[in-house]
PDB file of N, CA, C and O in Angstrom, chain B, residues numbered from 101:
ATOM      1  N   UNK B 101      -6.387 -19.572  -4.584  1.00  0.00           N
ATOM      2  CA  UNK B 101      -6.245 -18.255  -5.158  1.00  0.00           C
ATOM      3  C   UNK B 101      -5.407 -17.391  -4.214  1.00  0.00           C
ATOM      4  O   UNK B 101      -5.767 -17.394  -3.037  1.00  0.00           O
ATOM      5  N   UNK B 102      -4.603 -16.832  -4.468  1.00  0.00           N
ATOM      6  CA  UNK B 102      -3.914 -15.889  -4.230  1.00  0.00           C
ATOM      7  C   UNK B 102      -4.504 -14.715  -3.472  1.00  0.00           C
ATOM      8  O   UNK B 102      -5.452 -14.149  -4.017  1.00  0.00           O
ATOM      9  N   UNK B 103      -3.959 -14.122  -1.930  1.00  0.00           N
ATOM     10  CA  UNK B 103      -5.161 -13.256  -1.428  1.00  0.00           C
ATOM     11  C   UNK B 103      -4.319 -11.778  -1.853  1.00  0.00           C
ATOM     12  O   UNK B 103      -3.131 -11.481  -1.735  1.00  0.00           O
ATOM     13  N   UNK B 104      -5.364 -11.096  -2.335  1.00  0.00           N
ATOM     14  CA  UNK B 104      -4.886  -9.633  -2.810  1.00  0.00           C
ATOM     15  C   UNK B 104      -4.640  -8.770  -1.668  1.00  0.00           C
ATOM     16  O   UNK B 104      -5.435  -8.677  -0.733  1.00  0.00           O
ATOM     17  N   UNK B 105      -3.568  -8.154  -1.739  1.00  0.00           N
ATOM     18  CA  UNK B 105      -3.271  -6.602  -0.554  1.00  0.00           C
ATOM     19  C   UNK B 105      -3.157  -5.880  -1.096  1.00  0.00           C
ATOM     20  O   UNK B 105      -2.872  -5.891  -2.294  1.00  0.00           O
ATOM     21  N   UNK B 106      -3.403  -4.656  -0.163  1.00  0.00           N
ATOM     22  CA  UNK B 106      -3.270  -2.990  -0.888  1.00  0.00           C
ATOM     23  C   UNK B 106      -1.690  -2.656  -0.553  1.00  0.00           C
ATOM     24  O   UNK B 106      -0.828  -3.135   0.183  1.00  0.00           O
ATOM     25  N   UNK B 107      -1.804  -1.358  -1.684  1.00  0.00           N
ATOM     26  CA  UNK B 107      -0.631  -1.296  -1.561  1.00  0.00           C
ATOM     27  C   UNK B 107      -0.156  -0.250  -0.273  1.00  0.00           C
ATOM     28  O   UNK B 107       1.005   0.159  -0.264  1.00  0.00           O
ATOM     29  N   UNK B 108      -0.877   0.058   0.542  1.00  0.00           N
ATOM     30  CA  UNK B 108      -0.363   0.437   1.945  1.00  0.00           C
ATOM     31  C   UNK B 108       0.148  -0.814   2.585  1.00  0.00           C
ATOM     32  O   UNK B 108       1.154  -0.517   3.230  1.00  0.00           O
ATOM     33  N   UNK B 109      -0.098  -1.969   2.668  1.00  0.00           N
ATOM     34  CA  UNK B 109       0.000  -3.028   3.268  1.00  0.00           C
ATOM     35  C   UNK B 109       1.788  -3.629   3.012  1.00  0.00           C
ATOM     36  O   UNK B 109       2.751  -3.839   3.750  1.00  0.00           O
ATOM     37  N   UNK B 110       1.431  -3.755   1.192  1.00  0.00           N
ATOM     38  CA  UNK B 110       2.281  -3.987   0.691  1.00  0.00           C
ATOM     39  C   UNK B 110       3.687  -3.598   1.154  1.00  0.00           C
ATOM     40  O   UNK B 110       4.787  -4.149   1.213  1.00  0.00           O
ATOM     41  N   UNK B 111       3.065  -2.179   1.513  1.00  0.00           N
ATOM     42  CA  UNK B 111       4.661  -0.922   1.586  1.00  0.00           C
ATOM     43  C   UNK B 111       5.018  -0.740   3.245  1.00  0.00           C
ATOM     44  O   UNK B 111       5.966  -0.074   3.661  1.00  0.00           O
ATOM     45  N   UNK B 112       4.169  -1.389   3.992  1.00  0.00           N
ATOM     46  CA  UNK B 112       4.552  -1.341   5.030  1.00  0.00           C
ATOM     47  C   UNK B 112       5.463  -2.609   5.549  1.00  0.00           C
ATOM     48  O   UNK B 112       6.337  -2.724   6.407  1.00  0.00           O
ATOM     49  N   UNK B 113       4.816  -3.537   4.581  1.00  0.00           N
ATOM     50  CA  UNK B 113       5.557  -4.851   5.045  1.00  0.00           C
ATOM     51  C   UNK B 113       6.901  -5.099   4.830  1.00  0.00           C
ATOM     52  O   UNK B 113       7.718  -5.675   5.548  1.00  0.00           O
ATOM     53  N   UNK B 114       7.059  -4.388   3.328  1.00  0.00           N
ATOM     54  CA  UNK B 114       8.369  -3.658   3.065  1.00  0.00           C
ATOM     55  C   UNK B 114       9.128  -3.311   3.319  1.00  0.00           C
ATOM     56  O   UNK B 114      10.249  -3.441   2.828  1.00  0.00           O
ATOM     57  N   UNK B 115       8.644  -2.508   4.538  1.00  0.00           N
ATOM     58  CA  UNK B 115       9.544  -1.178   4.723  1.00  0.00           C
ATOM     59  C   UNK B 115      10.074  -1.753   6.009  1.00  0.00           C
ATOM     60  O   UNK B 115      11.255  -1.658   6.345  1.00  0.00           O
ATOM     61  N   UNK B 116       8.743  -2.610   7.004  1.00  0.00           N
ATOM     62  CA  UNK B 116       9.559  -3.486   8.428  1.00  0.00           C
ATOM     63  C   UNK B 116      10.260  -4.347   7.917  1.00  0.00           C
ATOM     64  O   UNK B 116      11.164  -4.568   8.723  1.00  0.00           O
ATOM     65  N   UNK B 117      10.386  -5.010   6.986  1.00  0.00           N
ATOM     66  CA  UNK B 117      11.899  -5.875   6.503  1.00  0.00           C
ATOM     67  C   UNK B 117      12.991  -5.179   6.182  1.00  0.00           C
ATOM     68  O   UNK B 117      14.086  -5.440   6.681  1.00  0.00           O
ATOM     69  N   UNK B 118      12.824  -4.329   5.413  1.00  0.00           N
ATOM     70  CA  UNK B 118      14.312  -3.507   5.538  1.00  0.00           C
ATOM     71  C   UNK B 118      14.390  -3.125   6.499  1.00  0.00           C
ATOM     72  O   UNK B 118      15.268  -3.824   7.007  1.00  0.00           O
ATOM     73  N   UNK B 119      14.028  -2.348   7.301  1.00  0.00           N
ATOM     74  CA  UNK B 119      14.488  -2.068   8.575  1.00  0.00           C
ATOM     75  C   UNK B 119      14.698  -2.895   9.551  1.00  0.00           C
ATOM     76  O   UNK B 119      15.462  -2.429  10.396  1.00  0.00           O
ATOM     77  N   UNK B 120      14.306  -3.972   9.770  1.00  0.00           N
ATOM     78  CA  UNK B 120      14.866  -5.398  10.757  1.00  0.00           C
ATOM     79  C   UNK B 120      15.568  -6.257   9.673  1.00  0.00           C
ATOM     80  O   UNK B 120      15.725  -7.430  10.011  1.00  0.00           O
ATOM     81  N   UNK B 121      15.889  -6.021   8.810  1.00  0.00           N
ATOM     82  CA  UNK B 121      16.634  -7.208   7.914  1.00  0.00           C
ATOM     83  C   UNK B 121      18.568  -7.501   8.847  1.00  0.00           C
ATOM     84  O   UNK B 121      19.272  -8.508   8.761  1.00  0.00           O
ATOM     85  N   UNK B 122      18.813  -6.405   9.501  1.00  0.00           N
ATOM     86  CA  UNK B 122      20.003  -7.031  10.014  1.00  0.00           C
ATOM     87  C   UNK B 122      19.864  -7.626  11.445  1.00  0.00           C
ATOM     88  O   UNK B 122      20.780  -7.740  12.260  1.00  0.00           O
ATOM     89  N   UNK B 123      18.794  -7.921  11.583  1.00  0.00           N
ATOM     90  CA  UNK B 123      18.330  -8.564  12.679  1.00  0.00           C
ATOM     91  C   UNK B 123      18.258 -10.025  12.996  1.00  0.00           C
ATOM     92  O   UNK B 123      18.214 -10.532  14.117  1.00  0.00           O
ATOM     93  N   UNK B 124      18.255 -10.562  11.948  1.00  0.00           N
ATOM     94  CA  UNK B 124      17.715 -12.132  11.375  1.00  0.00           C
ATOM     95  C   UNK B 124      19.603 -12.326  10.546  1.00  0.00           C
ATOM     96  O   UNK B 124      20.401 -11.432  10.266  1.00  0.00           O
ATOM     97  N   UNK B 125      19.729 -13.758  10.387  1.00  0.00           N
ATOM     98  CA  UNK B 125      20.219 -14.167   9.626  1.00  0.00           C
ATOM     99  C   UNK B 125      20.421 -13.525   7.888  1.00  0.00           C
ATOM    100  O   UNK B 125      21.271 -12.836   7.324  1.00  0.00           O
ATOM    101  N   UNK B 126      18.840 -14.343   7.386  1.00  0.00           N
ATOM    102  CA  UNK B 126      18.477 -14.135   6.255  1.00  0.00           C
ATOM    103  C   UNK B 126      17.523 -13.376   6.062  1.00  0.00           C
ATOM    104  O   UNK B 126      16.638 -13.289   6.914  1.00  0.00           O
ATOM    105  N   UNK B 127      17.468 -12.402   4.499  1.00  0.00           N
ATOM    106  CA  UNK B 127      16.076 -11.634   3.935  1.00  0.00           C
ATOM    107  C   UNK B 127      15.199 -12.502   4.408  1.00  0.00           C
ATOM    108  O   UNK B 127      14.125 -11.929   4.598  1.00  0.00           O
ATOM    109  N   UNK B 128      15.161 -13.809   4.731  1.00  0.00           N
ATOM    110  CA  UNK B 128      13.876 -14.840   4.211  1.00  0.00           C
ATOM    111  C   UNK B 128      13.615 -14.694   5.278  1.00  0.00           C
ATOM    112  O   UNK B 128      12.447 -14.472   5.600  1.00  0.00           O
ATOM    113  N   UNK B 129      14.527 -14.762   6.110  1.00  0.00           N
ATOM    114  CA  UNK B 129      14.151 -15.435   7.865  1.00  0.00           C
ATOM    115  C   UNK B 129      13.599 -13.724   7.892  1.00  0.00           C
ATOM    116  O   UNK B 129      12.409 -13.728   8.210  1.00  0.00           O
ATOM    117  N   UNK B 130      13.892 -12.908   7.756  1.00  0.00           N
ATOM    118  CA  UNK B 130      13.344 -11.690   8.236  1.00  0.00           C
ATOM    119  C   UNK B 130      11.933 -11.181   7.450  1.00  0.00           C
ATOM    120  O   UNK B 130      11.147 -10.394   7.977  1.00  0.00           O
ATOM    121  N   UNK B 131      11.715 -11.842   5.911  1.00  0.00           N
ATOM    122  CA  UNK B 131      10.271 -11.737   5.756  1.00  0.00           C
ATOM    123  C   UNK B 131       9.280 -12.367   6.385  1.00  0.00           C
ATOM    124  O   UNK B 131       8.266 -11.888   6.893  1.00  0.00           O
ATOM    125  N   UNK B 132       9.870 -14.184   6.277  1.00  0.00           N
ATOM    126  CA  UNK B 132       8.810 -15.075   7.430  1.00  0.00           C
ATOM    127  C   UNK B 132       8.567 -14.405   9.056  1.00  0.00           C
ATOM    128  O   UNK B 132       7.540 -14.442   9.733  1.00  0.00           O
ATOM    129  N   UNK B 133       9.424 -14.013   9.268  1.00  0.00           N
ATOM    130  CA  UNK B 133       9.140 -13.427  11.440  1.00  0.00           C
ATOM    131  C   UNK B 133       8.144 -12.292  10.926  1.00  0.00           C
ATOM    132  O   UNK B 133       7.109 -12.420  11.580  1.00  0.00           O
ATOM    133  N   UNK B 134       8.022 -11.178   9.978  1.00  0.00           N
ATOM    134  CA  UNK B 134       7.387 -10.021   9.691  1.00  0.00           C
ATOM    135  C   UNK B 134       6.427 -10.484   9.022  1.00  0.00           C
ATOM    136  O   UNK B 134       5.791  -9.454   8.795  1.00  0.00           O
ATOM    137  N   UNK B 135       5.707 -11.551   8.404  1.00  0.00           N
ATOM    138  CA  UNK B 135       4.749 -11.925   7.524  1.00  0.00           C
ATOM    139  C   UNK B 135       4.321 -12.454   8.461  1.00  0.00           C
ATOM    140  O   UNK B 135       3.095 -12.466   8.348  1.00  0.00           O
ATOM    141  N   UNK B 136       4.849 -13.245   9.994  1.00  0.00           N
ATOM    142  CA  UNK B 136       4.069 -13.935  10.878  1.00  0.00           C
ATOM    143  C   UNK B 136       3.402 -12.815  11.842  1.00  0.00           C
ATOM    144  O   UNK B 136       2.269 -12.845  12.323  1.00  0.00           O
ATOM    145  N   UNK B 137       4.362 -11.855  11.995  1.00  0.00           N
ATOM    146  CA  UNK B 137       3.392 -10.254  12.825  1.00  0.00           C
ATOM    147  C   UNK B 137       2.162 -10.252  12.114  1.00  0.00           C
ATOM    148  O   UNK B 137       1.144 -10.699  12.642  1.00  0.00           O
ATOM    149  N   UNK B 138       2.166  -9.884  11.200  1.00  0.00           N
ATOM    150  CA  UNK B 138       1.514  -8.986  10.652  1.00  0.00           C
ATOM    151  C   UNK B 138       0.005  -9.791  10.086  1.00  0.00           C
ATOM    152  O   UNK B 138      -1.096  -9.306   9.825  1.00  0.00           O
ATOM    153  N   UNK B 139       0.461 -11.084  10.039  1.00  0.00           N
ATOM    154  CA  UNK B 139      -0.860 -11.952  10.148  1.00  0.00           C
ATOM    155  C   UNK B 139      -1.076 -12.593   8.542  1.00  0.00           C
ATOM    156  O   UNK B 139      -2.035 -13.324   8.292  1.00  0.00           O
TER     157      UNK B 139
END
């Protein structure tokens, strides 16, 4: 099952990928490094 987040969570995780997205290669590579912070 799929684990549910709020949407503060949601919008924060968000918001550190756009803002480090020219940091990384790829969107992807910059969601996986920020999805691995954040736990």
């Amino acid at each position: 099952m799929a684990t549910r987040y709020d949407q503060d969570a949601k919008a924060k995780a968000v918001r550190l990928v756009r803002e480090h997205r020219d940091e990384y290669d790829t969107e992807w590579a910059a969601m996986r490094a920020i999805s691995a912070r954040l736990g």
